[in-house]
N, C-alpha and C positions, 0 to 999 in steps of 0.2 A: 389309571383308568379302572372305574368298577367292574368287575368281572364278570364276565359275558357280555359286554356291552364293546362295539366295537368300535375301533379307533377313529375318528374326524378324518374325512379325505375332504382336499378343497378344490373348489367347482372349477375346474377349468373354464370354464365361460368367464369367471370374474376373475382372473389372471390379472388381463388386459384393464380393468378399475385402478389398480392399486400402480402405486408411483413411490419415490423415496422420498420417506418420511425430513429429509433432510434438505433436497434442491427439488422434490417436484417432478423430476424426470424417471422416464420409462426405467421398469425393472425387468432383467432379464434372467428368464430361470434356465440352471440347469443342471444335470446330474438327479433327473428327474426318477422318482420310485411313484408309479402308479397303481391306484388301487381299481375297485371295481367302478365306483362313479366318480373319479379323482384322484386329484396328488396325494398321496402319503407322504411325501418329504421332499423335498426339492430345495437346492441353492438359489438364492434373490442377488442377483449385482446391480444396480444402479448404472445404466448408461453412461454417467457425466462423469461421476464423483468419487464410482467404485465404492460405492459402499456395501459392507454387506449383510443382508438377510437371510433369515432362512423361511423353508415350511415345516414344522415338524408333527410330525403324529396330526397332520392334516391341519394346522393353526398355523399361519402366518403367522410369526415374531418379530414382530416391527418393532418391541418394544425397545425405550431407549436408554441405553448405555449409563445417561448422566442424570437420571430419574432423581428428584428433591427429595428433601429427607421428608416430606408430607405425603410427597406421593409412594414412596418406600414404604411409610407407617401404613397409609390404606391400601394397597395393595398386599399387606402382610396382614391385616385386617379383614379384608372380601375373600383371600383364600382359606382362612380359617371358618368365615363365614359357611362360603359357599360350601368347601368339601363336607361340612356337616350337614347341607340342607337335605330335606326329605319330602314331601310329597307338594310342602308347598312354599314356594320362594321366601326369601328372608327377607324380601320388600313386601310380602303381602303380613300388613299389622293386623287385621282380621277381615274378617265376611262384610261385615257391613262398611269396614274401609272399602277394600275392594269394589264391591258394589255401587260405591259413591264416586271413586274415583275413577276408574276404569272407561265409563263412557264419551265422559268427556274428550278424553283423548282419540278414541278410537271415533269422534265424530270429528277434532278438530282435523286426524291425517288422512282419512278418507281417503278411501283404500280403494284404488282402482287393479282389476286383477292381473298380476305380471307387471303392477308397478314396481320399479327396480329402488329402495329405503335404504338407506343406510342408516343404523341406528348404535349408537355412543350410549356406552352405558349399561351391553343390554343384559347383564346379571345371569341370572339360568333360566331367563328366557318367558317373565312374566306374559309383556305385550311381544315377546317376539315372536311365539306363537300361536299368538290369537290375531296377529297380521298374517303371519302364514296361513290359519284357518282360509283368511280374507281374499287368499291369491298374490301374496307378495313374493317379492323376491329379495331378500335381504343380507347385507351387510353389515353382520352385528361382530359388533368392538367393545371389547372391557380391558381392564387393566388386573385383570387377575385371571389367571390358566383358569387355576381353578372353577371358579366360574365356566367357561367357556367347555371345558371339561364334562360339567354338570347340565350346561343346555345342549349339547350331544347326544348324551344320555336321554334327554327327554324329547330332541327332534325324531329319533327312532319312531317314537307313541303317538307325536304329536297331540300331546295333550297339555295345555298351559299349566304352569306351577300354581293354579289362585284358584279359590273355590268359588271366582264368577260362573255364571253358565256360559257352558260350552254345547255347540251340536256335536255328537260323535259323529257324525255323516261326513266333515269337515275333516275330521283328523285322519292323519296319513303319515308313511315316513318322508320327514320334510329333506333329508340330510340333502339332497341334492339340489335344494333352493337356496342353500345358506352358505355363505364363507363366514368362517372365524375368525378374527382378529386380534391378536394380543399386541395392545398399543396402548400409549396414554394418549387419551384422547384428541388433548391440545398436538398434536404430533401425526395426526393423520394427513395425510394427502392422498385423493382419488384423481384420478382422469377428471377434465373440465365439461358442464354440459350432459352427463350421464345419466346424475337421480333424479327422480319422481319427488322424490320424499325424505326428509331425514325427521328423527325422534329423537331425541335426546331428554334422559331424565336424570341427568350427570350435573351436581352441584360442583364446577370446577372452581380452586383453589385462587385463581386470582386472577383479575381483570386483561392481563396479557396472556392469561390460558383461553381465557372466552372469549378474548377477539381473535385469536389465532384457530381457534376452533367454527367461529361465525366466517371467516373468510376463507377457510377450509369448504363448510357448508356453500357458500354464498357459489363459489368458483364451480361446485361439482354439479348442483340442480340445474338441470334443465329452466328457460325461464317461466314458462309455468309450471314449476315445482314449488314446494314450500319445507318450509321448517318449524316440526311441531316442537319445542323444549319445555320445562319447566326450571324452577327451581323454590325454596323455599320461602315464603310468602313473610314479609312485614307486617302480622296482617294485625288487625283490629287488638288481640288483648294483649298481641307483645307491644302493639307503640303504648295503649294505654297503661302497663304495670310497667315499662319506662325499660324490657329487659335489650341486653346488648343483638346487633345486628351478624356480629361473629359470634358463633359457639361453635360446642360440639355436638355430636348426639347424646353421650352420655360423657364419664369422666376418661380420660382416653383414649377415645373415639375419633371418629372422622371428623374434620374441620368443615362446619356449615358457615354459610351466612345467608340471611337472612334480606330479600329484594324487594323494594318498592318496584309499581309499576310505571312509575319516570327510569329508574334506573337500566331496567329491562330495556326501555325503547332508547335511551340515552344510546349504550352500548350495542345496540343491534342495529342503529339506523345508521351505521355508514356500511354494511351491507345489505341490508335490505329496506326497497322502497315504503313497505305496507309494514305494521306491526301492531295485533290486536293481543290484548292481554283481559285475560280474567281469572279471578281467585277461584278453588274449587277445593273441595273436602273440609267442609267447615265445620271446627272444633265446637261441638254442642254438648256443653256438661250433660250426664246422666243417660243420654240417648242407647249407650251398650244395656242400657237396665230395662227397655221395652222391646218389642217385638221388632227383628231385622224391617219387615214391608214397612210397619209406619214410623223406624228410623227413617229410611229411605228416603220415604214421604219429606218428614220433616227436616231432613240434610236439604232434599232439592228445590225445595221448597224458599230456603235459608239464600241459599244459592242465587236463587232466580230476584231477589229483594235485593234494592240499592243501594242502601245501609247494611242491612245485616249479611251480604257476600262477601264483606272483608273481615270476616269472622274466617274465611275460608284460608286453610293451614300452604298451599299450594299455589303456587301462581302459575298459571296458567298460559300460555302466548305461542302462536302461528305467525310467523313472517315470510312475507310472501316479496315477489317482485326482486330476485337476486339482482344484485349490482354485480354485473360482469365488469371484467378489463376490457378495455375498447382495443379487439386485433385487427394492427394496419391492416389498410386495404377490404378491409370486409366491408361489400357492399351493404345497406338496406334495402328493405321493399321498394320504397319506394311510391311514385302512381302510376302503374300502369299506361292511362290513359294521354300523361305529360312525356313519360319516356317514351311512347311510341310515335307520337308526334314531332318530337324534339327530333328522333332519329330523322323520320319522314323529311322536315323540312332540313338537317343536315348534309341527307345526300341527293334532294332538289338542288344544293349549291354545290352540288360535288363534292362534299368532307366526310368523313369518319364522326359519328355521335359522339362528338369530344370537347366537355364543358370545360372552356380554362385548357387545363394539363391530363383530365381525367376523362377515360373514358368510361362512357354511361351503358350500363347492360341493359339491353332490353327483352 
């Protein structure tokens, strides 16, 4: 931890979210060290399975034991990344990236205040604190300390790592609206029914990380909650120069691939009913060589055009309408107007409001 900068304590309110990353069931903490707004360190056991957890220097360690040798490489990757970064995140490519990319998201998760987000992926805290700006309340998970470490750091100031604009009127110390996470993504498990909101801007490794992570998603949203994600776009001049849909970023690097927008809905539609996608931050030769405002212009411009949006480097997509597990016994709504009737004429005959074997609530 940077010096004078003080250690992560985690919110006791969000305790009661988190579940084993293993069967799903309630963790039980103890041997508890508290600090001034939270836990400083605390033992995690697992109800079922006894598995064990811990908190340390205020970060849950969920991470897991038998981690891929891809997720080892990026995770030894983003901590090198991150513990270097300085005033502004290692996701932000420049000014005028930011500025192009940044809105759309922040209109697609729509941010109601003390909606409670869980957010995968969230680096040192680009959009994680410009949701907190917004009133959220968040659960941000990466797979590198490091990282997590470095958005601490910066929740104190509350000020985002990106040189979009920010109000200072907005910024505060956030430290007691955020739990940290150290998890691989695909590996998380929350309480069912809790979030508002999840973000996710995590290219995971392969098709059984991202359906384990959609049904992760899918189980914890509340049902009018949604799911902002991204990942990176198939877009117009990789299908036309014919390049591969897996790469790296550079030689080395983190393993990308590259998603059409059949693919996106293919994989997300057996958790979620609704799934809207669109391209954004569209690669425009020469645009860094004129003025940021009628870059802007002409990025959003691009964007908003039928043909030339999938020019756009990012795909974009909201899924709404979580597919829950159907739990016995849980009644529905219902009408009103049929079940109080129904009762009426049931105990006109002298019975119990009892359709079949089932009894009807009214």
């Amino acid at each position: 931890m940077t010096q004078g900068i003080e250690a992560p304590e985690f919110p006791r309110d969000m305790l009661d979210f988190l579940r084993c990353s293993k069967d799903g069931e309630v963790l039980v903490t103890s041997d508890e060290v508290c600090g001034v707004m939270g836990i400083s360190s605390a033992k995690l056991t697992c109800s079922k399975c006894q598995s064990k957890f811990a908190i340390s220097d205020g970060i849950a360690r969920l991470i897991s034991s038998d981690a891929s040798d891809e997720d080892a490489h990026e995770m030894a990757l983003r901590d090198t990344e991150y513990a270097e970064a300085s005033d502004y995140s290692p996701c932000s490519r420049s000014e005028l990236s930011d500025f192009i990319e940044i809105p759309p998201f922040l209109r697609a998760i729509d941010i109601k205040r003390n909606n409670l987000i869980m957010e995968v992926g969230c680096g040192d805290g680009r959009f994680t604190l410009l949701m907190l700006q917004r009133g959220a309340r968040i659960i941000a998970i990466d797979i590198s300390v490091n990282a997590l470490k470095k958005l601490n750091e910066r929740l104190k100031t509350g000020r985002a790592p990106t040189p979009y604009p920010q109000n200072e009127a907005l910024m505060k110390d956030f430290r007691s609206r955020v739990a940290l996470i150290h998890s691989d993504a695909s590996k998380v498990r929350l309480a069912p029914l809790v979030l508002d909101r999840t973000l996710s801007t995590t290219p995971l490794d392969s098709r059984e990380q991202r359906t384990a992570l959609y049904r992760t998603i899918s189980e914890s949203l509340k049902p009018d909650g949604w799911f902002v994600g991204s990942t990176e776009y198939d877009d117009l001049f990789r299908r036309a120069l014919g390049l591969p849909t897996g790469t790296r970023y550079e030689a080395g690097g983190i393993f990308i691939e590259h998603f059409g927008i059949d693919k996106i809905k293919r994989e997300t539609g057996a958790y979620f009913g609704k799934v809207k996608c669109w391209p954004v931050r569209p690669r425009v030769p020469l645009v860094h060589r004129i003025s940021p405002k009628v870059g802007i212009m002409i990025c959003n411009l691009i964007s908003s055009l039928p043909l030339l949006r999938h020019a756009g480097e990012i795909l974009l997509f909201r899924a709404s309408a979580p597919v829950h597990v159907e739990v016995e016994g849980t009644h529905r709504r219902g009408s009103a107007i049929v079940k109080r009737l129904f009762s009426l004429y049931s105990r006109s005959v002298g019975k119990e409001p009892i359709w079949r074997w089932e009894k009807v609530k009214v």
